[in-house]
C-alpha positions in Angstrom: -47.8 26.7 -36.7 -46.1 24.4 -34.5 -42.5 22.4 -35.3 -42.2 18.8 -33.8 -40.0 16.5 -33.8 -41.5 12.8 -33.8 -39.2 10.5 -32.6 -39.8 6.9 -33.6 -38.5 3.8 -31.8 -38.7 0.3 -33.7 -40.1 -2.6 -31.3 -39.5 -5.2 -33.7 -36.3 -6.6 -35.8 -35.4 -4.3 -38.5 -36.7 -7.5 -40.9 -39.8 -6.9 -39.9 -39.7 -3.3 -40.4 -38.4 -4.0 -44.4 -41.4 -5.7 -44.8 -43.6 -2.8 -44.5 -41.0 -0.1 -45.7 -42.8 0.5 -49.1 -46.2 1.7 -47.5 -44.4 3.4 -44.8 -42.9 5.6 -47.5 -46.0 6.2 -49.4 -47.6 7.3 -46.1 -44.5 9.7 -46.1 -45.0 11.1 -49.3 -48.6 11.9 -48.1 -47.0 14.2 -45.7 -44.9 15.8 -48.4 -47.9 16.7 -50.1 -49.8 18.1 -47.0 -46.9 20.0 -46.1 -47.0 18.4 -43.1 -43.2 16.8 -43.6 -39.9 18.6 -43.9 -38.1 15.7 -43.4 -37.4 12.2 -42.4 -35.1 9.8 -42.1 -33.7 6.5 -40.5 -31.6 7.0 -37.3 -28.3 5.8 -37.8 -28.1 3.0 -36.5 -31.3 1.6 -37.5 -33.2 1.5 -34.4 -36.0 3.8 -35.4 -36.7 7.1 -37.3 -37.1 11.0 -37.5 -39.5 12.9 -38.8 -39.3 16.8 -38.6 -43.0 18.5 -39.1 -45.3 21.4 -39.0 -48.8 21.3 -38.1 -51.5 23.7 -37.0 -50.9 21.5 -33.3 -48.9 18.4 -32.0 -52.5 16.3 -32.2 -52.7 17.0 -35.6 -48.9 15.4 -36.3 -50.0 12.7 -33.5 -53.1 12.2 -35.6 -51.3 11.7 -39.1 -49.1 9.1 -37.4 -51.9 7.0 -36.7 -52.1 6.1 -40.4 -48.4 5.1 -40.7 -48.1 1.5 -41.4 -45.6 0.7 -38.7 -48.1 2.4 -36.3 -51.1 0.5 -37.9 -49.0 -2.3 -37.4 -47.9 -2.2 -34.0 -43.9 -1.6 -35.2 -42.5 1.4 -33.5 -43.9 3.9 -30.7 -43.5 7.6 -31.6 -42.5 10.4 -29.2 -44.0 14.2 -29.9 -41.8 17.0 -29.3 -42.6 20.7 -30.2 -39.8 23.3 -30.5 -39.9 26.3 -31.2 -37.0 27.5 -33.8 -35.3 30.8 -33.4 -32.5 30.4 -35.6 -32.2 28.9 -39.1 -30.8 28.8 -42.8 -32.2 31.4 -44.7 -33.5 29.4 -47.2 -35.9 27.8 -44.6 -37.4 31.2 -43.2 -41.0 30.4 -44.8 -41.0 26.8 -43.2 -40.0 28.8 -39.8 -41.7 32.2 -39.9 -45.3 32.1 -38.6 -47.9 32.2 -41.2 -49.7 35.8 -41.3 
């Protein structure tokens, strides 16, 4: 499995943003489901988001971001990048450990 981080940068005014926030979080919850999502999160301050993932490859994570609403809608531009974890909490190991 890979780990990426995807980086998203709002284009628009926060306002526009709070308009869509509701479907941007049911897309999110899809990714919960998936187990595609281990996290996400506004940046502080509000200028865009983070989402930390895991996915077979980055074009799979690149091609579940398509169907985000503030992709969709033009809102934000995402940024890909893979890592690959060496060290973690314990209580993480089988989000981190490669799948046998």
């Amino acid at each position: 499995m890979k780990h990426i981080i995807v980086t998203l940068k709002y284009l628009v005014p926060i306002e526009e943003i709070d308009k869509y926030l509701i479907e941007h979080r049911s897309f999110l919850d899809s990714g919960y489901e998936k187990k595609i999502l281990m996290a996400s999160g506004p940046q502080n301050p509000r200028e865009g988001g983070i989402l930390i993932t895991r996915a077979v490859s980055v074009e799979e994570v690149k091609e579940y971001c398509k169907s985000d609403p503030f992709s969709i809608h033009k809102l934000a531009e995402y940024t890909f990048t893979e890592f690959i974890p060496v060290k973690y909490q314990k209580e993480f190991k089988d989000w981190f450990l490669p799948e046998s």
